[in-house]
C-alpha positions in Angstrom: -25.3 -18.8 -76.2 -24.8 -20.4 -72.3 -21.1 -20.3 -71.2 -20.3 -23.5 -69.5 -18.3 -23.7 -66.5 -15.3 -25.1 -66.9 -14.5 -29.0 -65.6 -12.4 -29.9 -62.4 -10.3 -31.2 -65.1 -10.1 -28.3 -67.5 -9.2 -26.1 -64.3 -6.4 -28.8 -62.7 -5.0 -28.9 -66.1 -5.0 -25.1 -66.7 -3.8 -24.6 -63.2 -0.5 -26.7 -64.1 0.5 -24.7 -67.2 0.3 -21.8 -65.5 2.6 -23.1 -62.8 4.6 -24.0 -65.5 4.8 -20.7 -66.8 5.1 -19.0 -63.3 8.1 -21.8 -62.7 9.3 -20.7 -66.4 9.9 -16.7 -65.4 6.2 -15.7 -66.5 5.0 -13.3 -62.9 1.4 -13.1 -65.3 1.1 -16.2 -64.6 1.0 -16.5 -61.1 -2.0 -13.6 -61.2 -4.0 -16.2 -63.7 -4.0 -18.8 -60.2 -4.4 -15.6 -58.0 -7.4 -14.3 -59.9 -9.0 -18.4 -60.5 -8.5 -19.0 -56.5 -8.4 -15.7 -54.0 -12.6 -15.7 -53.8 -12.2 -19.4 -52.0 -9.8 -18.7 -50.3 -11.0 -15.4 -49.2 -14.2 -17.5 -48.1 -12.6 -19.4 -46.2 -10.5 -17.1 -44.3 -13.2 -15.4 -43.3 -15.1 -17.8 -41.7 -12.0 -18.7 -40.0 -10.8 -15.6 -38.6 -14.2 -13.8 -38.3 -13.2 -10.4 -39.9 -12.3 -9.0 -43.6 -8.9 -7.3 -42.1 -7.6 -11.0 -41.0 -9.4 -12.8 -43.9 -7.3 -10.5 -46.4 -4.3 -11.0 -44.5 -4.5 -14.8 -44.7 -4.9 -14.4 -47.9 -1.9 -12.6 -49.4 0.4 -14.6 -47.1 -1.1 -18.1 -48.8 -0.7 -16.8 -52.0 3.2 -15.5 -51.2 3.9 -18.7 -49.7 2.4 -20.8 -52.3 4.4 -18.7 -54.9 7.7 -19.2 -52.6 6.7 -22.6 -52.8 5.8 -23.3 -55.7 8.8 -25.4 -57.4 7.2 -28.0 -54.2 4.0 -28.0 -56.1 5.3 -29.7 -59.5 4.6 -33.3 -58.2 0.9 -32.3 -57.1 -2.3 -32.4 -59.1 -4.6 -29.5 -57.9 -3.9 -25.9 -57.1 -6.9 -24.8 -55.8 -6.3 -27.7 -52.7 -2.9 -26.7 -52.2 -3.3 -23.1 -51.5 -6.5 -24.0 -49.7 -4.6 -26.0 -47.5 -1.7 -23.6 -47.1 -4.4 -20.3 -46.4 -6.5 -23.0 -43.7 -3.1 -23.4 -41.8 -1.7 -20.4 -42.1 -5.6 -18.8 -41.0 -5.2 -21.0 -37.5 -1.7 -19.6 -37.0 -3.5 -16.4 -37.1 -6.2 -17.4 -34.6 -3.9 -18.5 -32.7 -1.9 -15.6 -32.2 -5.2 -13.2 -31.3 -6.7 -15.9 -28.8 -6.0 -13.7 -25.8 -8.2 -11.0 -27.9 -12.0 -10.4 -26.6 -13.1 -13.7 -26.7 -16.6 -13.0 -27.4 -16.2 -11.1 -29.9 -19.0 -13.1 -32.9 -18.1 -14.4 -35.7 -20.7 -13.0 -38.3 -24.4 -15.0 -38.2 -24.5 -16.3 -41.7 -21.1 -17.8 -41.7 -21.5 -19.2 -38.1 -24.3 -21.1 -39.3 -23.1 -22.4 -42.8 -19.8 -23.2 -41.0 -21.2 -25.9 -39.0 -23.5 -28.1 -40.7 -23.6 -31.0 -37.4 -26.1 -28.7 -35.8 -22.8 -27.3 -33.6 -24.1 -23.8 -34.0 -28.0 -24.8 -34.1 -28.8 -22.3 -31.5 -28.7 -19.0 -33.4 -31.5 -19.4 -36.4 -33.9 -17.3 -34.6 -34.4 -13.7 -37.0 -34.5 -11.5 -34.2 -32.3 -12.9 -30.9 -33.1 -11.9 -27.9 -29.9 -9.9 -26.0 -29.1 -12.8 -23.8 -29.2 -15.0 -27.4 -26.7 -13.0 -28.7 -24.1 -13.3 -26.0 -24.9 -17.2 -26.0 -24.0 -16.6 -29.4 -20.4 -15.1 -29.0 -19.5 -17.1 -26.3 -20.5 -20.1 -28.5 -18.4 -18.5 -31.6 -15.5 -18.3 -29.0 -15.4 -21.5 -27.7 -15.7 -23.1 -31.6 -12.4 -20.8 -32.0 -10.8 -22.2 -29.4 -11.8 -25.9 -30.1 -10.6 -25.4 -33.3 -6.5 -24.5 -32.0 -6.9 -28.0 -29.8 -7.1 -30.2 -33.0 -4.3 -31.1 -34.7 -3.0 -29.3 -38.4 -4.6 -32.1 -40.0 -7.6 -32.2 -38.3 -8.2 -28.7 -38.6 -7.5 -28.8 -42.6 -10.0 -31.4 -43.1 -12.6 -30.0 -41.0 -12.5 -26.4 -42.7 -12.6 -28.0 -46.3 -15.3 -30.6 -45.5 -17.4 -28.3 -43.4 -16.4 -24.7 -44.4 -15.2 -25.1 -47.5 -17.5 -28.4 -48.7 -14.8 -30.1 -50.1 -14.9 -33.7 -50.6 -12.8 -36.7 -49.5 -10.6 -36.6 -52.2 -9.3 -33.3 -52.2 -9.0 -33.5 -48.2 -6.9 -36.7 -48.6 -4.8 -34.7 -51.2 -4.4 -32.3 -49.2 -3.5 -34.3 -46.5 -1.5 -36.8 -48.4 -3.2 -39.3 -47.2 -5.3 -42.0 -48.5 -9.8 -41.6 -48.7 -9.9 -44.2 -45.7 -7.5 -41.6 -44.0 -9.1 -38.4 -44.5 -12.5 -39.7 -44.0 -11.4 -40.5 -40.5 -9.1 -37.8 -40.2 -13.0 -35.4 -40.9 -15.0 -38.0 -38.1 -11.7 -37.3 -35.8 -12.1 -33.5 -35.7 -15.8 -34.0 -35.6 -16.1 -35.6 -32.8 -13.4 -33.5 -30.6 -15.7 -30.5 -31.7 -18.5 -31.6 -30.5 -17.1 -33.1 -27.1 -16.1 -29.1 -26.8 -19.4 -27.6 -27.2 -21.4 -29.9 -24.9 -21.6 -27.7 -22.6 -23.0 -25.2 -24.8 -25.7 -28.2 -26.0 -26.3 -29.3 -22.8 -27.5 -25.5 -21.9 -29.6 -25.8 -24.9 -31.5 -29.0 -23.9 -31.9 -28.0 -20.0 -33.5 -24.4 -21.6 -35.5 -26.3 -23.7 -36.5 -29.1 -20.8 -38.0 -25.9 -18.1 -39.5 -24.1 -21.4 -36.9 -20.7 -21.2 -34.6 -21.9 -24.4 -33.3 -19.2 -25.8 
C-alpha cells in the first residue's frame, strides 16, 4: 500500500499540537518540529551561507530561538514559515558578519544555479568551465552575497523563500505579515535591486557574447 504525504493542513495542524505540548512542558515535542523542519531549513541555509559548517550553525540557532520564542508563535498558523523566516534572517546576520572573508570564495554550482531562477546566475551551465569561467563564477557568487546584505530584512526573507526556498505568496506574506499584494511586491522589490547589482556581471556576458569570446 502507497503512503500518502501528508496535507499542508494535516502538517499546520500537527505542528500546532505539538507547540502546544512543547508550550505545555513536553521537550519531545519540540524534537517532533525539529525532526518535520531542519532538512528545509538546512536547505536553505546552505544556499545562503555557501558551506555545511555555517548552514548547521544557522540552523541550531533558528531552532533555539524559535523554541525561546515560541510562546510568540501561539497566534500564528504555520511552523514551518516561521522558523524559515527566523533561520533566513538569522543566515544574513551570518553573512554579514564573514563579508570581509575571501570574497570569491563560490558558492557550490548546483545551488548557485537553482538559487536564481531570473537567469542571475545563467552564466555557469557549462559541464566543464574553463579557469577564467570559474573565477567569473566566484566573483559572480560574491557579488550575489553582497547584493543580498543591501536589501532590506524583508526583502531578503521573500527573495530566499520565493526563489531559494519556492515558497509561494502566501506563506511570504505570512511570514512577512503582510498582505498577498504586499509580499508579491515585496518579491518584484528584491528582484529588481538584484538584478540592478549584477549588471555589470550581465553586461560582461553580452559584450563576450557580441566579439564571440563568451565564456
Amino acid at each position: 500500500m502507497k503512503r500518502m504525504r501528508p496535507s499542508v493542513e494535516t502538517t499546520i495542524e500537527s505542528d500546532a499540537i505539538a507547540v502546544e505540548r512543547t508550550l505545555a512542558g513536553d521537550r519531545d515535542a519540540f524534537r517532533v518540529l525539529v525532526e518535520r523542519h531542519s532538512r528545509n531549513v538546512y536547505r536553505l541555509a546552505y544556499r545562503m551561507t555557501g558551506n555545511q559548517q555555517d548552514a548547521e550553525e544557522v540552523v541550531q540557532e533558528a531552532f533555539l530561538r524559535a523554541y525561546q520564542k515560541l510562546s510568540q508563535f501561539a497566534s500564528r498558523a504555520n511552523f514551518g514559515t516561521w522558523v524559515y523566516r527566523i533561520a533566513a534572517n538569522y543566515a544574513i546576520d551570518r553573512m554579514r558578519q564573514k563579508k570581509n572573508e575571501d570574497s570569491n570564495r563560490a558558492l557550490p554550482a548546483r545551488e548557485t544555479e537553482d538559487g536564481l531562477e531570473m537567469d542571475l546566475m545563467s552564466t555557469v551551465r557549462d559541464a566543464a568551465p574553463s579557469p577564467e569561467r570559474l573565477a567569473q563564477s566566484g566573483q559572480l557568487a560574491a557579488q550575489m552575497r553582497r547584493a543580498l546584505l543591501e536589501l532590506t530584512p524583508a526583502e531578503r526573507t521573500a527573495f530566499v523563500m520565493r526563489h531559494w526556498g519556492g515558497s509561494g505568496i502566501e506563506e511570504i506574506a505570512d511570514a512577512l505579515n503582510s498582505s498577498a499584494s504586499a509580499a508579491k511586491n515585496t518579491v518584484f522589490r528584491s528582484v529588481q535591486k538584484l538584478r540592478k547589482a549584477l549588471e555589470p556581471f550581465v553586461e560582461q556576458r553580452g559584450q563576450s557574447r557580441a566579439i564571440g569570446t563568451q565564456l
